[in-house]
C-alpha positions as CSV (number, residue, x, y, z in Angstrom):
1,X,67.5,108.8,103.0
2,X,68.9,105.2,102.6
3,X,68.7,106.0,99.0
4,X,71.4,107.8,98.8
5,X,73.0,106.4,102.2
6,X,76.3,105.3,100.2
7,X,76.9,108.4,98.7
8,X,76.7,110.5,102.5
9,X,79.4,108.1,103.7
10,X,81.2,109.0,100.7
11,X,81.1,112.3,100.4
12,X,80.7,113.3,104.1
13,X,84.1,112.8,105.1
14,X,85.7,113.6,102.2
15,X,83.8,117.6,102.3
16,X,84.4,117.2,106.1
17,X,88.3,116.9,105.0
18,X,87.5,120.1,103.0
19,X,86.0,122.1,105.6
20,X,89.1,121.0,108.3
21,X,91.3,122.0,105.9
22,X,90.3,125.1,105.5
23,X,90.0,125.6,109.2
24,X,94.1,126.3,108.6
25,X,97.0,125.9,110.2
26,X,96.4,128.8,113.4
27,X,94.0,127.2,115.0
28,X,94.5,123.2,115.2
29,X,92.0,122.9,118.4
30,X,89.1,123.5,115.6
31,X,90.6,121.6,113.3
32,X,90.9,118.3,115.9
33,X,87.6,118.6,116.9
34,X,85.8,119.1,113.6
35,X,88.0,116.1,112.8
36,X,86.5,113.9,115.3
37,X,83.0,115.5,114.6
38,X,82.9,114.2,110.9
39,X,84.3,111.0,111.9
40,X,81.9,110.3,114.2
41,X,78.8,111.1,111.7
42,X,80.2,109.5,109.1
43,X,80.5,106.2,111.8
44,X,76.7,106.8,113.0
45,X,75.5,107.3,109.4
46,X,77.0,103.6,108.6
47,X,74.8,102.5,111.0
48,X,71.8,102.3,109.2
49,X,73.8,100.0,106.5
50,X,73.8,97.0,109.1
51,X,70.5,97.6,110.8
52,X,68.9,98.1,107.0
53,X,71.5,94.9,105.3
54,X,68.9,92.0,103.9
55,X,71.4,89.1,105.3
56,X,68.9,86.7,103.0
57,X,70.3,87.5,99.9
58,X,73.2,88.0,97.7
59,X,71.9,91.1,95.8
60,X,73.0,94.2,95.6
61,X,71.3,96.5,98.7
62,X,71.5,100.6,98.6
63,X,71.5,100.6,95.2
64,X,72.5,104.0,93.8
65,X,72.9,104.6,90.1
66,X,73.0,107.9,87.7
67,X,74.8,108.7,84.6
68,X,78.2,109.9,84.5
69,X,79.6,109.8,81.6
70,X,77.0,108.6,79.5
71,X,79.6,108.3,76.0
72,X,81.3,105.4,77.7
73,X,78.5,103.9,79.8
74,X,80.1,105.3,83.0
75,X,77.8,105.6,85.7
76,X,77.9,106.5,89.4
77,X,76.7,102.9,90.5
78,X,77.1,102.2,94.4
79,X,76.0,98.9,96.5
80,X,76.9,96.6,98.8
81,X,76.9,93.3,99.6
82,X,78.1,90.6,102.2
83,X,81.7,91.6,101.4
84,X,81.5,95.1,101.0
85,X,79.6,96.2,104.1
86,X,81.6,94.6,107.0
87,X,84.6,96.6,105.2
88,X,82.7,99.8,105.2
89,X,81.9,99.5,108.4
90,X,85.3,98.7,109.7
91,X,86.7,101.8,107.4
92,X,84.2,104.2,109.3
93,X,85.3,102.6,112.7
94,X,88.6,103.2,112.1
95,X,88.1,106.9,110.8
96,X,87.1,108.1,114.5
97,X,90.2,105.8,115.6
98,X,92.6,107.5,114.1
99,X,91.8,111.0,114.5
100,X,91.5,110.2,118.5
101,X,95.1,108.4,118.1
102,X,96.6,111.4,116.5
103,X,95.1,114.0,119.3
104,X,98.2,115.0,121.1
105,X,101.1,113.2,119.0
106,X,100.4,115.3,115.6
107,X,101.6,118.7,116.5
108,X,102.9,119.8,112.7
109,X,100.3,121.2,110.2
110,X,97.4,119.3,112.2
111,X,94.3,120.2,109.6
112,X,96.0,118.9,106.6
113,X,96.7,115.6,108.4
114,X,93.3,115.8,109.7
115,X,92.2,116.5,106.0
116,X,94.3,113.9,104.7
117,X,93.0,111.2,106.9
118,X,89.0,112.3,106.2
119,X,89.8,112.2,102.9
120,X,91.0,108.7,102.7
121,X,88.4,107.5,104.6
122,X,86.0,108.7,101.9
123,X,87.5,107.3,99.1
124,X,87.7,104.2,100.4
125,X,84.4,103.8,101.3
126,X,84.1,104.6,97.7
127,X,86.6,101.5,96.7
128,X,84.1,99.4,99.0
129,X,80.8,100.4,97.3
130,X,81.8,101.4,93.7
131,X,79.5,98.7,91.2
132,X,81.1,100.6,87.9
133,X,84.9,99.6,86.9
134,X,85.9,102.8,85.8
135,X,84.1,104.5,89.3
136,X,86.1,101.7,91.2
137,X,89.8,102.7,89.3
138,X,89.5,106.6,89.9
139,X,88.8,105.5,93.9
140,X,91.4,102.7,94.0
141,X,93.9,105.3,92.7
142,X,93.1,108.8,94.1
143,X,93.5,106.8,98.0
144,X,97.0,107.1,96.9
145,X,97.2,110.7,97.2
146,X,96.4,111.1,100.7
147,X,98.2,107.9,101.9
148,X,101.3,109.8,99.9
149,X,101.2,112.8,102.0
150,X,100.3,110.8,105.1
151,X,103.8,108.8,105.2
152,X,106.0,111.7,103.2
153,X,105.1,114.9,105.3
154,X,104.3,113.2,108.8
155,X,106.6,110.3,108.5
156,X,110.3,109.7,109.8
157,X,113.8,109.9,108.6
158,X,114.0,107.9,105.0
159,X,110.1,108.6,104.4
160,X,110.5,110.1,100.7
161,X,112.1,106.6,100.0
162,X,109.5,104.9,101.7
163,X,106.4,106.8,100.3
164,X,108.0,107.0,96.6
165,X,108.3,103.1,96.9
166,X,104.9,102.8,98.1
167,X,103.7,104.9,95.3
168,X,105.5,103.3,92.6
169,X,104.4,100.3,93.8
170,X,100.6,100.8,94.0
171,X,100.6,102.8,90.9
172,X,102.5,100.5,88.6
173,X,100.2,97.5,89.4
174,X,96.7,99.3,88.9
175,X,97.7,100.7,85.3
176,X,97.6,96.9,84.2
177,X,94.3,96.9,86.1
178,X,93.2,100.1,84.0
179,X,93.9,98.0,80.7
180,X,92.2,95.0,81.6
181,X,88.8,97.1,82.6
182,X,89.4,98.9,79.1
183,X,89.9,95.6,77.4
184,X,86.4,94.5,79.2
185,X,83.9,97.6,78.6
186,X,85.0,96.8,74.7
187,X,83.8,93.2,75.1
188,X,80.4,94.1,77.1
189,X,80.3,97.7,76.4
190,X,79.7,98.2,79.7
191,X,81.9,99.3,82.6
192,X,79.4,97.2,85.1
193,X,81.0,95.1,87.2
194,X,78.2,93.2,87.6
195,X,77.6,93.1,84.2
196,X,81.4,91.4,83.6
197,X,80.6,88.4,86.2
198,X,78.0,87.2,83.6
199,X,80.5,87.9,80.6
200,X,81.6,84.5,78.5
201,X,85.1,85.0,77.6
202,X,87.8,82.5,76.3
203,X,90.4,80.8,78.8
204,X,93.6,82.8,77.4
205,X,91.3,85.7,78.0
206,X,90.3,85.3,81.3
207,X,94.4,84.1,82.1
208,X,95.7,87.7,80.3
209,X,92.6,89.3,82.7
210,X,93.6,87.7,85.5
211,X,96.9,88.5,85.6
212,X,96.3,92.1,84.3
213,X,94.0,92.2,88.4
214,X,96.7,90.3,90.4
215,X,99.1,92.4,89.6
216,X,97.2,95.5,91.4
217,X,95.7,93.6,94.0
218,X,98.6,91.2,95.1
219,X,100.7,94.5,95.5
220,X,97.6,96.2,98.0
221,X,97.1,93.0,100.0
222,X,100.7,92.3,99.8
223,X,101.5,89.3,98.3
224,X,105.2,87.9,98.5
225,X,107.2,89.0,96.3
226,X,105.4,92.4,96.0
227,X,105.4,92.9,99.4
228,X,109.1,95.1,99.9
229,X,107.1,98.3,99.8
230,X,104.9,97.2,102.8
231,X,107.5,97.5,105.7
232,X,109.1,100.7,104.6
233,X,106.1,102.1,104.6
234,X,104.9,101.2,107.7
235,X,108.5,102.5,109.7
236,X,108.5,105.7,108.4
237,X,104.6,106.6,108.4
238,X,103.0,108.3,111.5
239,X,101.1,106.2,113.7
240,X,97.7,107.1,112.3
241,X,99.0,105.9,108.6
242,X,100.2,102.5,109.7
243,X,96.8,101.8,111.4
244,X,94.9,103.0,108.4
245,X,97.7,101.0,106.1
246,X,97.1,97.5,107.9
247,X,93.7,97.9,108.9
248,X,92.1,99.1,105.8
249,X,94.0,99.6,103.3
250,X,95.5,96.0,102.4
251,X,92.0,94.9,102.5
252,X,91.0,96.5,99.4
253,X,93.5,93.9,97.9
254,X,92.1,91.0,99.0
255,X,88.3,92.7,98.2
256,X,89.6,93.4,94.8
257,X,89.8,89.3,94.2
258,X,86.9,88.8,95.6
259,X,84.8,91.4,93.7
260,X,87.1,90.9,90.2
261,X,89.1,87.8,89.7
262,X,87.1,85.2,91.2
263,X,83.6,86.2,89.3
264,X,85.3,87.5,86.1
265,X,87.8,85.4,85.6
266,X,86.9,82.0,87.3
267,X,88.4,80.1,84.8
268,X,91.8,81.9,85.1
269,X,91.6,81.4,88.9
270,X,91.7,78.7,88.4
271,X,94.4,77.6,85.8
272,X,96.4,80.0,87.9
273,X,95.4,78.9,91.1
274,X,98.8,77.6,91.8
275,X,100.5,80.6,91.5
276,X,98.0,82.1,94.1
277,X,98.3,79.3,96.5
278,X,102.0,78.7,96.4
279,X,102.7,82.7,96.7
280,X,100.6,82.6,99.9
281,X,102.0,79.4,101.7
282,X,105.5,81.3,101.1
283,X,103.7,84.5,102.9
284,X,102.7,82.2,105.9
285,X,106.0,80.3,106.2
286,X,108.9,82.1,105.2
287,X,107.8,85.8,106.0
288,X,107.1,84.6,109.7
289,X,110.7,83.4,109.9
290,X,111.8,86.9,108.3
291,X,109.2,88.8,111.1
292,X,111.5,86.4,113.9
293,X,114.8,88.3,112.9
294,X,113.0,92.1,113.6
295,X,115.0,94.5,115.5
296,X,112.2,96.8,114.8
297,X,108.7,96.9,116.2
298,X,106.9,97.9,113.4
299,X,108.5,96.1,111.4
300,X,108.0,93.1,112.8
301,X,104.1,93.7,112.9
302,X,104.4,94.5,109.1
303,X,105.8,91.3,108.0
304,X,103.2,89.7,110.4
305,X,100.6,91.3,108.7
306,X,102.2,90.2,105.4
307,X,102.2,86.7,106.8
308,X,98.3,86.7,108.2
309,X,97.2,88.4,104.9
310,X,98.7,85.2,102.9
311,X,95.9,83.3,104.8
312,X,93.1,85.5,103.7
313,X,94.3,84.8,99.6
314,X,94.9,81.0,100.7
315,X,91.5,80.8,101.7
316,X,90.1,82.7,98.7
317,X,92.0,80.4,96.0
318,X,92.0,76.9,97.9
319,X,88.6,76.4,96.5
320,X,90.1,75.7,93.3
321,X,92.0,72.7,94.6
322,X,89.4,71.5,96.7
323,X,86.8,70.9,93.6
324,X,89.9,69.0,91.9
325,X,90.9,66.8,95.3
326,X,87.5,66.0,95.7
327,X,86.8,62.3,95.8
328,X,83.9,60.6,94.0
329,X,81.9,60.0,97.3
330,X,82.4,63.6,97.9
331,X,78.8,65.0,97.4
332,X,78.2,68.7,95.8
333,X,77.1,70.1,99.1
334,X,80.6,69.0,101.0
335,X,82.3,70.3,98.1
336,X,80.6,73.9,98.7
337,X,81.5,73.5,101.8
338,X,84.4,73.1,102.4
339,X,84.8,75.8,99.7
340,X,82.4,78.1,101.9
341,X,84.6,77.4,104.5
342,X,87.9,79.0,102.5
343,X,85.7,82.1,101.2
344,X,84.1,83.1,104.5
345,X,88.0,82.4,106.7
346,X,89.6,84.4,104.3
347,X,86.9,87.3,104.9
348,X,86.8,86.9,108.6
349,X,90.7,86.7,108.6
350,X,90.7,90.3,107.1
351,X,88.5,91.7,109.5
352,X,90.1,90.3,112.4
353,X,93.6,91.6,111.0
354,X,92.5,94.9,110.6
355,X,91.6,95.6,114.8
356,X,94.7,93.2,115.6
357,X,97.0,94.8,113.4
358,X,95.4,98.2,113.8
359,X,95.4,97.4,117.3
360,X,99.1,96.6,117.8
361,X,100.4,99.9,115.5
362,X,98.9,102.0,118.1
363,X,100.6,100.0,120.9
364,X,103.8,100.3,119.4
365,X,102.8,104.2,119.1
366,X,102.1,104.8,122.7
367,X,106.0,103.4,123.4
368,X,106.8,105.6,120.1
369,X,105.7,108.2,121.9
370,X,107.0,108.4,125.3
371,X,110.7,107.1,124.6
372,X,110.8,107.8,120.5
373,X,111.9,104.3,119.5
374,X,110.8,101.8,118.2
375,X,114.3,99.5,118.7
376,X,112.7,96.3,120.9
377,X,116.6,96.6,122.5
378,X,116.0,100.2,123.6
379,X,113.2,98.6,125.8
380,X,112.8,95.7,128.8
381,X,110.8,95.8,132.4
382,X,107.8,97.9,130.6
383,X,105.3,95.9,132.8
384,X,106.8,97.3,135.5
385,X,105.9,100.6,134.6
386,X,103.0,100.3,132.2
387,X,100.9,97.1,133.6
388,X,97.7,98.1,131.6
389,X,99.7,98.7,129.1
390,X,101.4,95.1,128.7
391,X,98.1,93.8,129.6
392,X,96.8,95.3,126.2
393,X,99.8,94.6,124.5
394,X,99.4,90.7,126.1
395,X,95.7,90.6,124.3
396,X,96.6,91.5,121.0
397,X,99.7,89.8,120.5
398,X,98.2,86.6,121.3
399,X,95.4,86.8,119.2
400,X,98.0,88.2,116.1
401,X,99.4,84.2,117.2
402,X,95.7,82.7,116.8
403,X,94.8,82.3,120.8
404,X,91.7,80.8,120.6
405,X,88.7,83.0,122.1
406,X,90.1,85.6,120.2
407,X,89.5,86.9,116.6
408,X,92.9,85.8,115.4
409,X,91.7,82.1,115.9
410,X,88.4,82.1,113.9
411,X,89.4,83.1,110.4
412,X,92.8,81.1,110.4
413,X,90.8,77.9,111.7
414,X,88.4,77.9,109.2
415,X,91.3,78.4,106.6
416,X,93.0,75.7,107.7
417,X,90.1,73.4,107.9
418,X,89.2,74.5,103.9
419,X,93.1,74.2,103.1
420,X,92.4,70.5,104.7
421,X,89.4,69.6,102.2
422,X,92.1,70.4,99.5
423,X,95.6,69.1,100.2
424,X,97.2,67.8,104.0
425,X,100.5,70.0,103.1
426,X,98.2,73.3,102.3
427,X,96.8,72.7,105.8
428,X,100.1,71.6,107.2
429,X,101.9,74.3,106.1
430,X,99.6,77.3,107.1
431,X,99.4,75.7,110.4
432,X,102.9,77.1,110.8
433,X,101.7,80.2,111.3
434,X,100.5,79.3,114.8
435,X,103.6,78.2,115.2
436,X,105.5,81.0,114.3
437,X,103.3,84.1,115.1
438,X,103.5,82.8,119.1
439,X,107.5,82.6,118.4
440,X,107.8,86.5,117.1
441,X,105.3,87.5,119.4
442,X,106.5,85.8,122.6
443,X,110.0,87.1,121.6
444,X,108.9,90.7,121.3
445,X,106.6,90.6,124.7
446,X,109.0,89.0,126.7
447,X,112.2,91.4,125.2
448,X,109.6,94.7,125.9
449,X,107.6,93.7,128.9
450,X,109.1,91.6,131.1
451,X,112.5,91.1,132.9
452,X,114.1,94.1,134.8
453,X,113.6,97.2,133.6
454,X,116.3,98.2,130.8
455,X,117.8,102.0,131.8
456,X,116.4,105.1,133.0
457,X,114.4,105.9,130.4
458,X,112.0,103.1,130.6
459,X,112.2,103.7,134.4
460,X,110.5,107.3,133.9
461,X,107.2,105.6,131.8
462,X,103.6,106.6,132.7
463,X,101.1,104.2,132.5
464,X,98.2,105.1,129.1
465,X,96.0,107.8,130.2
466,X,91.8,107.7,129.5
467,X,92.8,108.4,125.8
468,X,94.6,105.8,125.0
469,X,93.1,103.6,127.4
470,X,89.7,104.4,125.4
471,X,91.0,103.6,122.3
472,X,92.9,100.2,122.8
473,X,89.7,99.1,125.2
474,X,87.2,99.3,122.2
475,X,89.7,97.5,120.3
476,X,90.3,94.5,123.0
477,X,86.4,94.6,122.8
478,X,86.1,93.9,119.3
479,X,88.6,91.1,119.1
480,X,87.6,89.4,121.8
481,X,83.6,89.7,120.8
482,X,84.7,88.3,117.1
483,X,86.7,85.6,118.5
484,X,84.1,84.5,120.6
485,X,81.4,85.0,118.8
486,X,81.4,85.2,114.8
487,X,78.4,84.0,114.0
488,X,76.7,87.4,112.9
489,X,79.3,87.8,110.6
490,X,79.4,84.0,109.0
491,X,75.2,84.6,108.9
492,X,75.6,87.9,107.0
493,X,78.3,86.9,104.6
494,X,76.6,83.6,103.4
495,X,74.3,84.3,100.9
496,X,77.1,86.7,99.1
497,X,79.9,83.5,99.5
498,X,77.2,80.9,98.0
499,X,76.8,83.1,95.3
500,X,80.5,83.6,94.6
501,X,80.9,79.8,94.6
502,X,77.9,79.6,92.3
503,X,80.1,81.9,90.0
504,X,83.3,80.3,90.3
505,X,81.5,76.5,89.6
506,X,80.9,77.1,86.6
507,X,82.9,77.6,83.3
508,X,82.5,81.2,81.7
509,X,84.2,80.2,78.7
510,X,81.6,79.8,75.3
């Protein structure tokens, strides 16, 4: 069974999607439940992928691998590792999420939403486990399709601006991806990924390379300047779609330079890794000061995820500077790391934004709910009303400012402490994010929560019922256990980061 334990949590949901699609549009009870059926499954079947994960080594575990298209060397390759498997376990998590979140709200064509949702879920998982570049493209771009009818048939007013932007966006950025994996199975004449960390290629190369994979993945994680798409996107989706968007989705970004550009291209990391470092200290900084002027609450949660996203690539690309800045008393091992240190934070830091971020989209949904707005001016006195509500709300907007006990602390602290090993001002700088995350947070708890309550229509809330008190409980669950004890994680991701750093130490050019 654990044989072919990657392709069930690929496949499952995505024929699940099938089958509550063709449930139709008369009776959306069946479709709901059959939803919530698959999602489940699919979350139990991941289970075996932690209890069965070697966290001793850095090879590949699950290994599947069969011919596809045998002309080309394509092959339906699947395995995981230290930084795929947290991810697929978090995607599966936040399958059953979703469909519980979207119960009562969705009330408009409730299978295909349903379908839609399964079938991302499966081809992410697929973007997670895919080992052949050609089997990772067709996933990376065929989540697009679902996402697209996600935020362009469920989503608000201006959403066929918002989801054409998105699209244009996304799609634009992988075809440059497409040419540089064409480019490689000519050199190796392989489309193994595995095979192209071991591939010697010249420095121009690997530059061309490199900057053929940031422009796909900056634009998924997003990156400033490619980051406009992200908050349109995230006002005019459903509920469900901006969970799924913040939680999972701008992951695959920051997997995509873990898996691609740092063992492919370590060279052109890190000629380039200016460009990567400054583009991320201008995420931290000035996108927290552009989250401060948000009328909007989803908005302001976008740009913060923007913002906390910039720390995951800081950590990733730091490494570079640190091996430069080191000094000649600095020994190997205090070189790694402090390196280590940048890899795993930036990894951590993704994880923990996806249940903060995911977290806070479905707060902002419960109010979206109730009084359709999501203007922080329309609301004021909430706590009055909705005290386990604000004390949720409390939770995750603290940790989304890095309060420590929670998960928002542990990845940004070991960022900053790598970003110190490299340069004071990398360290200084990101350490504005604490600064500024409690001043956008603060402003939008204390506008929304507290004071007297604003009119009569925040005067007529209910409190969450056992639904949505489920939901945000598991949630405040998981940040709090991350933030107060990571250790499983850091143990499991270890051998996979020492390998990376084995990778990125050493020149690939002949």
């Amino acid at each position: 069974m654990s044989v072919h334990l990657l392709s069930l949590l690929i496949w499952l949901p995505i024929l699940g999607g099938l089958a509550v699609l063709a449930a139709g549009d008369q009776r959306p009870g069946v479709a709901r439940i059959l939803a919530l059926l698959v999602t489940v499954a699919a979350l139990v079947s991941s289970i075996p992928l932690y209890t069965g994960f070697d966290g001793g080594t850095a090879a590949m575990q699950f290994v599947e691998r069969m011919p596809w298209i045998e002309a080309f060397s394509i092959f339906y390759h699947l395995g995981v590792d230290g930084f795929s498997m947290p991810l697929i376990l978090l995607t599966n998590f936040f399958g059953v999420i979703v469909v519980i979140a979207g119960w009562s709200s969705i009330t408009k064509r409730v299978h295909q939403y349903m379908a839609s949702f399964l079938i991302l879920q499966g081809l992410m998982v697929g973007v997670f486990a895919a080992l052949d570049g050609m089997l990772f493209y067709i996933f990376f771009e065929a989540m697009l399709i679902p996402m697209f009818l996600v935020i362009g048939v469920w989503g608000g007013e201006r959403r066929v601006y918002a989801t054409i932007k998105f699209f244009i966006y996304t799609f634009l950025g992988s075809v440059f991806m497409l040419v540089g994996l064409i480019w490689l199975y000519l050199q190796s004449g392989s489309f193994s990924i595995l095979d192209w960390h071991a591939l010697p290629l010249s420095l121009t190369a690997q530059t061309w390379l490199f900057l053929a994979f940031f422009t796909a993945f900056a634009v998924k994680v997003p990156m400033w300047p490619v980051h406009t798409w992200l908050p349109d996107a995230h006002v005019e989706a459903p509920t469900g779609g901006s969970v799924i968007l913040a939680a999972i989705m701008l992951k695959i970004g920051g997997y995509g330079f873990l898996r691609f550009s740092l063992p492919i291209t370590p060279d052109g990391s890190a000629y380039l890794d200016w460009l990567m470092i400054g583009c991320s200290l201008i995420a931290v900084v000035y996108i927290g000061f552009v989250a401060l002027a948000q009328q909007d609450m989803k908005k302001l949660i976008a740009y913060s995820s923007i913002a906390h996203m910039g720390f995951a690539t800081l950590g990733f690309f730091v490494i570079f500077a640190i091996m430069r800045s080191a000094a000649d008393s600095d020994t190997a091992i205090e070189v790694a790391q402090g390196a280590a240190l940048g890899i795993s934070g930036g990894m951590i830091q993704m994880i923990s934004h996806g249940f903060i971020s995911g977290a806070l989209f479905l707060c902002v949904g419960v109010l979206y709910d109730r009084m359709h707005s999501r203007d922080i001016d329309a609301y004021g006195g909430v706590a009055n009303k909705m005290p386990w509500f604000a004390a949720f709300v409390v939770l995750f907007f603290m940790a989304n400012s890095g309060l420590p006990g929670t998960s928002g602390f542990v990845g940004e602290f070991m960022v900053i402490l790598s970003a110190f090993h490299a340069n004071f001002w990398y360290a200084a700088l990101a350490g504005l994010t604490l600064i500024l995350g409690a001043a956008y947070s603060l402003y939008l708890v204390k506008r929304v929560l507290f004071g007297d309550v604003a009119n009569q229509e925040v005067a007529q809330l209910e409190d969450i019922n056992v639904r949505e008190a489920l939901i945000l409980s598991v949630l405040a669950i998981a940040v709090l256990l991350f933030g107060v004890w990571p250790a499983p994680l850091i143990e499991l991701m270890q051998p996979t980061v020492d390998q990376l750093l084995n990778h990125v130490m050493q020149t690939k050019v002949p």
